[in-house]
N, C-alpha and C positions, 0 to 999 in steps of 0.2 A: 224737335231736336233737343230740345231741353229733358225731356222723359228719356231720351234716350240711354245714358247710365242709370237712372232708378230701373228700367227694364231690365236691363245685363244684371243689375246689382241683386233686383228680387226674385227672379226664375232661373238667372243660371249660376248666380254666386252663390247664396244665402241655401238653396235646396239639397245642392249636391252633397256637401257633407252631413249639414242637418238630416237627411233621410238616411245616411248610410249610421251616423251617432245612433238614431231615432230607433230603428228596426237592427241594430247588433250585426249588421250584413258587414261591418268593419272587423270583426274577430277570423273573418278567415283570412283576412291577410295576412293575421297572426301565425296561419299554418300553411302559407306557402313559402316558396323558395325565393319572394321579391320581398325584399327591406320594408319596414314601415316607410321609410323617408322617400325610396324609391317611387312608392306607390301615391303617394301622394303630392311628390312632383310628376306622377302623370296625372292623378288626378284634378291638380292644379293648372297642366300643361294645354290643355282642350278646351274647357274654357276662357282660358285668359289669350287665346289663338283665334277662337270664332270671336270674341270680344273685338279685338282689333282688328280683326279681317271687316267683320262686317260694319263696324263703327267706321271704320276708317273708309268703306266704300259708299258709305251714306253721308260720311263731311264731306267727302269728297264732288259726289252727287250737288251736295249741298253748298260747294263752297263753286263750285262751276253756276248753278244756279243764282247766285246772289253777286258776282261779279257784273253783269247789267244791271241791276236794279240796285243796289248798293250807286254805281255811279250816277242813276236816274233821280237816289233819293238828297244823295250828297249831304248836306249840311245838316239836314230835317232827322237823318239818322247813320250816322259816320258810325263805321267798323268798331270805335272804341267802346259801346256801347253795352248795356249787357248781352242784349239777344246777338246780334253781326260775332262779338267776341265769344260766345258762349256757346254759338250756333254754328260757328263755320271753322273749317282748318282743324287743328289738331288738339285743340279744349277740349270736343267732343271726344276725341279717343281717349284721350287721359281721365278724361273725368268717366268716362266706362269703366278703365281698368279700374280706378279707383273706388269707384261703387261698386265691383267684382270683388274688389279683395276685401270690401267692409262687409259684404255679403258673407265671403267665406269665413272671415275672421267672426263673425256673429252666432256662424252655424255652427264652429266648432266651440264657441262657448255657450250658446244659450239650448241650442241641440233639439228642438224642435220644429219644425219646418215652419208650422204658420208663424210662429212666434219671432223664427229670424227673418222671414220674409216684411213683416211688419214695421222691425225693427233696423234692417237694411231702410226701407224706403223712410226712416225718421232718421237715420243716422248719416243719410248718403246723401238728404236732402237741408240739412244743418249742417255738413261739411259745404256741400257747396255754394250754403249763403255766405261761411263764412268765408271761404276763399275768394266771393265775389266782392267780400267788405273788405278783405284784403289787397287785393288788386285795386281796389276805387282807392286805398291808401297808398298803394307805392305807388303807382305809375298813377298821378292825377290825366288826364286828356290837354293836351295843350292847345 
């Protein structure tokens, strides 16, 4: 569950625009009848759709599975924790979409596909430590 947004981040964020930059396949949108901006809120719109479709049916999966054994483990490893917090409910979807859009924001600056793929799973994976250093500061565990 934890891989889970490095996944979304590095095959369906970081590719899509990196191959179209990569191979110049982006100049014919130049000569049809749909907007640059048009086209790229659809091509935005598909991924960031199975993103949450499917993240969200796997926390889900996942947050129905950890409701017995969460109350089995209790004290030994309580919800606040990183995996229960990180692993269940709607962290998992968010922290998708947001290694999706570091994926694509990557691809449309660095414009190489292995090169943003590489660099989504470093940048997607250093956001989320820091958010997790950040969480362990606002809300300590009571």
């Amino acid at each position: 569950m934890l891989t889970l947004p490095l996944v979304f981040g590095t095959f369906l964020g970081g590719p899509r625009p990196a191959q179209e930059l990569e191979s110049g396949t982006y100049r014919t949108v130049c000569t049809q009848s749909v907007t640059r901006l048009r086209w790229f809120a659809a091509e935005l719109l598909v991924p960031v759709v199975l993103t949450v479709l499917i993240s969200g049916t796997i926390a889900a999966a996942m947050t129905w599975w950890w409701q017995p054994s969460g109350s089995l483990l209790g004290a030994w490893f309580p919800w606040w924790q990183w995996y229960p917090h990180d692993g269940i409910g709607p962290v998992v979807v968010g922290l998708s979409v947001l290694s999706l859009l570091i994926g694509v924001t990557a691809g449309l600056i660095l414009r190489h596909t292995v090169l943003v793929m590489g660099a989504t799973v470093v940048v997607s994976a250093a956001a989320m430590y820091l958010l997790e250093s950040l969480r362990a500061l606002c809300c300590p565990p009571s």
